[in-house]
C-alpha positions as CSV (number, residue, x, y, z in Angstrom):
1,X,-22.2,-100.1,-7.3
2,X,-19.8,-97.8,-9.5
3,X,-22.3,-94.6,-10.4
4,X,-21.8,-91.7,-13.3
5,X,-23.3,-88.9,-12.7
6,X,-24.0,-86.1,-15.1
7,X,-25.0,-82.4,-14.4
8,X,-23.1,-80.9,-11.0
9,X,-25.6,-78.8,-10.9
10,X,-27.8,-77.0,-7.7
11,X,-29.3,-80.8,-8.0
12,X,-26.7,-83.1,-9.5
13,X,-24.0,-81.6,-6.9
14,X,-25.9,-82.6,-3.6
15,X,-27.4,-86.4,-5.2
16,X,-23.8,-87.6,-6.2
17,X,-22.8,-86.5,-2.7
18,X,-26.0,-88.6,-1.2
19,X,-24.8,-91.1,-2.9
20,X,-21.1,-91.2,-2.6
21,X,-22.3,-91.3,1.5
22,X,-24.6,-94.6,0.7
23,X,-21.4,-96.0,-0.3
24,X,-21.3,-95.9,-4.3
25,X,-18.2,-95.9,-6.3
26,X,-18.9,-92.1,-8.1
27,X,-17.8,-90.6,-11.6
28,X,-18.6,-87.9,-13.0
29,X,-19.0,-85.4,-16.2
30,X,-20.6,-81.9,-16.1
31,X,-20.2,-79.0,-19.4
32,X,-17.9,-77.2,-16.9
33,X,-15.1,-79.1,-14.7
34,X,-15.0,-76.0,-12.3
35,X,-18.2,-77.1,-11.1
36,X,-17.3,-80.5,-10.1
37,X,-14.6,-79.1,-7.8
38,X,-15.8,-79.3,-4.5
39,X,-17.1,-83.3,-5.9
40,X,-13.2,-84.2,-7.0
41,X,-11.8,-83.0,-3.6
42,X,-14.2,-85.5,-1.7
43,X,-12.8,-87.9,-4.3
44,X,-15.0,-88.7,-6.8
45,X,-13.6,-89.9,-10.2
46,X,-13.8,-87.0,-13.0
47,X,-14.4,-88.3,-16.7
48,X,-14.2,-85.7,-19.6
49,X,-17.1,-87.1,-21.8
50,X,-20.6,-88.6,-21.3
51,X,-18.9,-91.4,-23.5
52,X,-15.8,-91.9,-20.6
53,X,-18.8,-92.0,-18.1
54,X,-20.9,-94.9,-19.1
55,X,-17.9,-97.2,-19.5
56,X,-17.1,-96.9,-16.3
57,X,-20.2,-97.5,-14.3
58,X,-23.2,-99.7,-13.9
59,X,-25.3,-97.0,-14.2
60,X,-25.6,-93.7,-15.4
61,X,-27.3,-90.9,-13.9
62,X,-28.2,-87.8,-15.7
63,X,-29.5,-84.2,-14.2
64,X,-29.8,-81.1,-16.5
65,X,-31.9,-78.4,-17.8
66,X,-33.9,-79.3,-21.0
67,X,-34.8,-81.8,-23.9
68,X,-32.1,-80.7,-26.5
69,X,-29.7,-81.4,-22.9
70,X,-30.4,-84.8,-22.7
71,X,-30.2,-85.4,-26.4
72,X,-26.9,-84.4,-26.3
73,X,-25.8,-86.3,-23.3
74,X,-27.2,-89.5,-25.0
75,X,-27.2,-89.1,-28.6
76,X,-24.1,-86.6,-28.9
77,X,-20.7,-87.3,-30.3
78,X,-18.7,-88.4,-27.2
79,X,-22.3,-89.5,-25.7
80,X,-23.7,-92.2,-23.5
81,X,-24.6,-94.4,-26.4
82,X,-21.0,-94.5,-27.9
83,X,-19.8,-96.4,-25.2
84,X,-22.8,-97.8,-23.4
85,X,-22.5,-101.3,-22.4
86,X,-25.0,-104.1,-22.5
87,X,-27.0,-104.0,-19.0
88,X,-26.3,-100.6,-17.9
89,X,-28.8,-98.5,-16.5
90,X,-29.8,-95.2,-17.3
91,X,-31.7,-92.9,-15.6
92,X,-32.5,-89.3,-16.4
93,X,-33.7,-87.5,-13.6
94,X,-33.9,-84.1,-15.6
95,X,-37.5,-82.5,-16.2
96,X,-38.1,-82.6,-20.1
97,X,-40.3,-83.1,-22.9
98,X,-42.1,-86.6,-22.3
99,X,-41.6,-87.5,-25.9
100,X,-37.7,-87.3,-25.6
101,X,-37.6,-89.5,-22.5
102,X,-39.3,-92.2,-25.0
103,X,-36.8,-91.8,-27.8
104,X,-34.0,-91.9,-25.2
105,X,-35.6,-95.2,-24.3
106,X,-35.2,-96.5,-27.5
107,X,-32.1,-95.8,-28.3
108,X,-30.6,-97.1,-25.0
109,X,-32.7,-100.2,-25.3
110,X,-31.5,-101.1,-29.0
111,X,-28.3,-101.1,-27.5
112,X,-28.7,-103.1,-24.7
113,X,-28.9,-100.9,-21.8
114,X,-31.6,-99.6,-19.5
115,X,-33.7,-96.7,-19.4
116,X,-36.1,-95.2,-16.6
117,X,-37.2,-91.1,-16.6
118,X,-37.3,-90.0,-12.9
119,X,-38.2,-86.5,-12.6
120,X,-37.4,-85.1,-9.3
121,X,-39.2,-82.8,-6.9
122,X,-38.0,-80.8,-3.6
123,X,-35.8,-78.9,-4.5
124,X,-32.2,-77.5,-3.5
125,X,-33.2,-78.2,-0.1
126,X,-34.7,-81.7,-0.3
127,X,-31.6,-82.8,-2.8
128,X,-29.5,-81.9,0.4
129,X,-31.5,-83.2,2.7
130,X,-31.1,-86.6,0.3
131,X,-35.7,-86.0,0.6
132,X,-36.4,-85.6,-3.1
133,X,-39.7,-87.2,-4.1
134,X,-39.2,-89.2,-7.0
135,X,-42.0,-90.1,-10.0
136,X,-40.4,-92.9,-11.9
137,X,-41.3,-93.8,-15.4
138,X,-40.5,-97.9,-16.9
139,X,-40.0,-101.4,-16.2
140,X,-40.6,-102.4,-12.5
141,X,-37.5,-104.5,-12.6
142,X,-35.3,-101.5,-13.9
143,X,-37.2,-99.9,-11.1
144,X,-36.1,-102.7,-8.3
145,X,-32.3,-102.6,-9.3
146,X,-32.5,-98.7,-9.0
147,X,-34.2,-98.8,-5.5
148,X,-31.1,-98.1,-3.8
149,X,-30.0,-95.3,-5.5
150,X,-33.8,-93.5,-5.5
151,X,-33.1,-94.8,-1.3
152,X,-30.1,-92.1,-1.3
153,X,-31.3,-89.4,-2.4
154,X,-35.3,-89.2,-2.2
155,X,-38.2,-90.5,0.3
156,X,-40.9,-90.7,-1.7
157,X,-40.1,-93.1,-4.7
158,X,-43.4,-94.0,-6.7
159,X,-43.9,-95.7,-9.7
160,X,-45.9,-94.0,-12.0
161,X,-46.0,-96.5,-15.2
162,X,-44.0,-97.0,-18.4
163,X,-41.0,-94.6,-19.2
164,X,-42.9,-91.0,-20.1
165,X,-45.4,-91.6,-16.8
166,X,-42.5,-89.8,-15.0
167,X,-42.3,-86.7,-16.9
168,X,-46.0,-86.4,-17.2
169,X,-46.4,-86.9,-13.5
170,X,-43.9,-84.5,-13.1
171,X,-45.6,-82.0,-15.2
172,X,-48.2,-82.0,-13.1
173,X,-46.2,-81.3,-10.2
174,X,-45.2,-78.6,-11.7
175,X,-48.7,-76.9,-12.5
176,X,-49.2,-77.3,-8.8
177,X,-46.5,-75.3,-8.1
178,X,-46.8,-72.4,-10.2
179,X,-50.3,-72.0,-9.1
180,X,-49.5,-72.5,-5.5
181,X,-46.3,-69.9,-6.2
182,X,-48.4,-67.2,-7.4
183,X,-51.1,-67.6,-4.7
184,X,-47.9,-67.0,-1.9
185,X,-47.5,-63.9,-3.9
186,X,-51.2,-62.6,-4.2
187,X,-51.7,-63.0,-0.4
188,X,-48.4,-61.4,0.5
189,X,-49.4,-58.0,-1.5
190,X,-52.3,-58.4,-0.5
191,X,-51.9,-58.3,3.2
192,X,-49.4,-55.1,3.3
193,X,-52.0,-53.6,0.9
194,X,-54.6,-53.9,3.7
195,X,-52.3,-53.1,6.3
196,X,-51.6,-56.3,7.7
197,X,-47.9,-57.7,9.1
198,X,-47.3,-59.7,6.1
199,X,-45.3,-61.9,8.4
200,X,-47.7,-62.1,11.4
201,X,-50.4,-63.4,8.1
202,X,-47.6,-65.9,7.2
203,X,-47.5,-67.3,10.9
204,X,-51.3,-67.7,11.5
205,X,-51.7,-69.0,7.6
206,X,-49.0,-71.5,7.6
207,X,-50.7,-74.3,9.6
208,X,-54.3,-74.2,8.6
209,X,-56.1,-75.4,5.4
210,X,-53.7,-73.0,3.2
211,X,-50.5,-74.5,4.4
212,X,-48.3,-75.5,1.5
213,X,-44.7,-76.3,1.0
214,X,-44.4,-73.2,-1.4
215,X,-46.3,-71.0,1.6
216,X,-44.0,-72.2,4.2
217,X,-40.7,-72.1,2.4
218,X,-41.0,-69.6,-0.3
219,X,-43.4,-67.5,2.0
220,X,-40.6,-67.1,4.1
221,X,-37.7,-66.5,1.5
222,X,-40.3,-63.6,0.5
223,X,-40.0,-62.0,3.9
224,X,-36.3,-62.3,4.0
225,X,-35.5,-60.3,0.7
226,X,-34.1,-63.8,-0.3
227,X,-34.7,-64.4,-4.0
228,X,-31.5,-66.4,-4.1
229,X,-32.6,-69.8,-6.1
230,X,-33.8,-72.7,-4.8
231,X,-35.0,-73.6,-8.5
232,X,-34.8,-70.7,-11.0
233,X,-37.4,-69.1,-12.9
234,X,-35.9,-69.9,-15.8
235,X,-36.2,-73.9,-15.5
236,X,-39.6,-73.7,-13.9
237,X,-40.6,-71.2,-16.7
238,X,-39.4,-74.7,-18.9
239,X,-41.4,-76.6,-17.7
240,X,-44.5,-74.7,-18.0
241,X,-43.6,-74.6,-21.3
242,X,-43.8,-78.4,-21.5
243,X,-47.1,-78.3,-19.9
244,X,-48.7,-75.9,-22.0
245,X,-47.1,-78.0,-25.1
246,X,-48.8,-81.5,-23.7
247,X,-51.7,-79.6,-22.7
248,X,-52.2,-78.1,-26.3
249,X,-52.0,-81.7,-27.8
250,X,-54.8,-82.9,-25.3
251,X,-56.5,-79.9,-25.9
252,X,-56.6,-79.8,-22.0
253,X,-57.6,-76.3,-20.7
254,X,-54.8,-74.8,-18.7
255,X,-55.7,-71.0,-17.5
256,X,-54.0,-71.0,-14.5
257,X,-50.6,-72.4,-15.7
258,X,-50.8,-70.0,-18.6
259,X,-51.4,-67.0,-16.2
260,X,-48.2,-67.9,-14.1
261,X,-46.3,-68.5,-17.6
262,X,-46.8,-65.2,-18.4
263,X,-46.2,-63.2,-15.1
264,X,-43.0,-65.0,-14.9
265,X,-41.7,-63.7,-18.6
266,X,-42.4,-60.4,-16.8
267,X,-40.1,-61.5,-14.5
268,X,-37.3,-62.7,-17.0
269,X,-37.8,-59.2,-19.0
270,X,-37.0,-57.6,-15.6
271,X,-33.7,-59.5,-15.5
272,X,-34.8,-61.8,-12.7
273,X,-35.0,-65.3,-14.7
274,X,-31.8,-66.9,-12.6
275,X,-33.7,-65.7,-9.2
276,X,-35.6,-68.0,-7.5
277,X,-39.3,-68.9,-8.1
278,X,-40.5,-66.5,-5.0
279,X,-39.1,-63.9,-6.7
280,X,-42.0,-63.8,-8.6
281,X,-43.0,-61.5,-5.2
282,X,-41.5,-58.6,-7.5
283,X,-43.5,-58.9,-10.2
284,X,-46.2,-58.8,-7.8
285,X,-45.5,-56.0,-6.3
286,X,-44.7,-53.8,-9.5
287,X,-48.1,-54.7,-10.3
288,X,-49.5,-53.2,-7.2
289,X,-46.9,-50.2,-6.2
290,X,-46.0,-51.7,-3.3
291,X,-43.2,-53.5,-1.5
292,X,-44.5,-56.4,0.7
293,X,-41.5,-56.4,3.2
């Protein structure tokens, strides 16, 4: 089917490639043309609005940072919803504020179109590898029409409920991952504190009961020096503010995710917020004088 995409991002980039390769007709828009470069040469179709976009297509696909983001690639002047047509599908695969993916909802419903939040989860690497694991929010038929798409670019594709189930699974997600994130770090400082090979630790730990993805990826980006972003501080430091928001309205206890919150604003006052999650390992190791590799 013809497909917009919007946001060429670390994410958006390698999806509308995964699914220019399952054979979708692909447009797209991003804040900055420059970015879509290495898209347009592979020949994808550049529009210059949102609004452009969702003329074009059958659906529209949309992939960037935060809330006020997705407002404004909706609700904007020279938005999705100027031009939206009865029928289309739109599917915002962006992590935000549950609340907006519902008002997003509305809006493209009264209008005739089609609306399902689909928070994604892997990764740089997994949006490459076209492995993302997907949490879906709305209407199972929406869901059924998208199915090919979500087949392009992810492996794990699972409905979680009405539109907003998405986010909030996603949320979740993302508690995990800050938690596991920070554990990575504690173990690696504290094996060079006792005088352990942090890396001989990472190869006996990987395959037990601690395994993780974050302990088996990150963990090794940590022994490589390589803070380079797989997903920045910055956007996961986002979403933990979104979980601490949700959790303050369900007056749901979060100690853990508030802990991580706040090491990684250490991080972003040390000028590390566009690093990668692992590099988190600085903070770390400030903490404790020592440098774990």
């Amino acid at each position: 089917m013809k497909v917009g995409v919007i946001g060429t991002g670390i994410m958006g980039e390698p999806m509308a490639r995964n699914l220019a390769r399952a054979g979708h007709q692909m447009f797209i828009h991003s804040r900055t043309r420059g970015r879509a470069n290495a898209l347009l040469a592979e020949g994808m179709i550049w529009c210059d609005s949102a609004a452009e976009l969702a003329q074009s297509v059958e659906a529209v696909v949309s992939i960037v940072p935060d809330s006020s983001d997705v407002r404004e690639v909706y609700f904007m002047r020279d938005g999705v919803c100027e031009t939206l047509r009865p029928g289309t599908l739109c599917i915002d695969m962006s992590t935000i504020d549950p609340g907006v993916s519902k008002e997003v909802c509305a809006q493209i419903q009264s209008r005739g179109g089609r609306f399902l939040d689909a928070p994604v989860s892997g990764g740089k690497t997994g949006a490459h590898a076209g492995t993302l694991t997907i949490m879906v929010g709305g209407d199972e038929e929406d869901l059924q029409f998208a199915m090919p798409l979500f087949q392009a670019i992810g492996k794990n594709i699972v409905h979680c409920g009405p539109v907003g189930n998405g986010q909030l699974t996603k949320l979740c997600n993302q508690i995990l991952c800050g938690l596991n994130l920070l554990a990575v770090c504690e173990a690696m400082v504290f094996a060079r504190k006792s005088g352990l090979d942090p890396a001989v630790m990472h190869k006996a730990v990987c395959t037990g009961a601690a395994g993780s993805w974050a302990l088996q990826n990150l963990g090794q980006r940590m022994l490589d020096r390589d803070f380079a972003p797989m997903f920045m501080i910055d956007l996961q430091q986002k979403d933990l503010r979104l979980v601490l928001q949700q959790a303050g309205a369900l007056a749901a206890p979060m100690p853990g995710t508030a802990l991580v919150h706040e090491l990684l604003r250490a991080s972003q006052a040390a000028g590390e917020g566009r690093e990668g999650t692992q590099a988190l390992l600085k903070t770390l190791e400030r903490l404790g004088a020592i440098q774990v590799a």
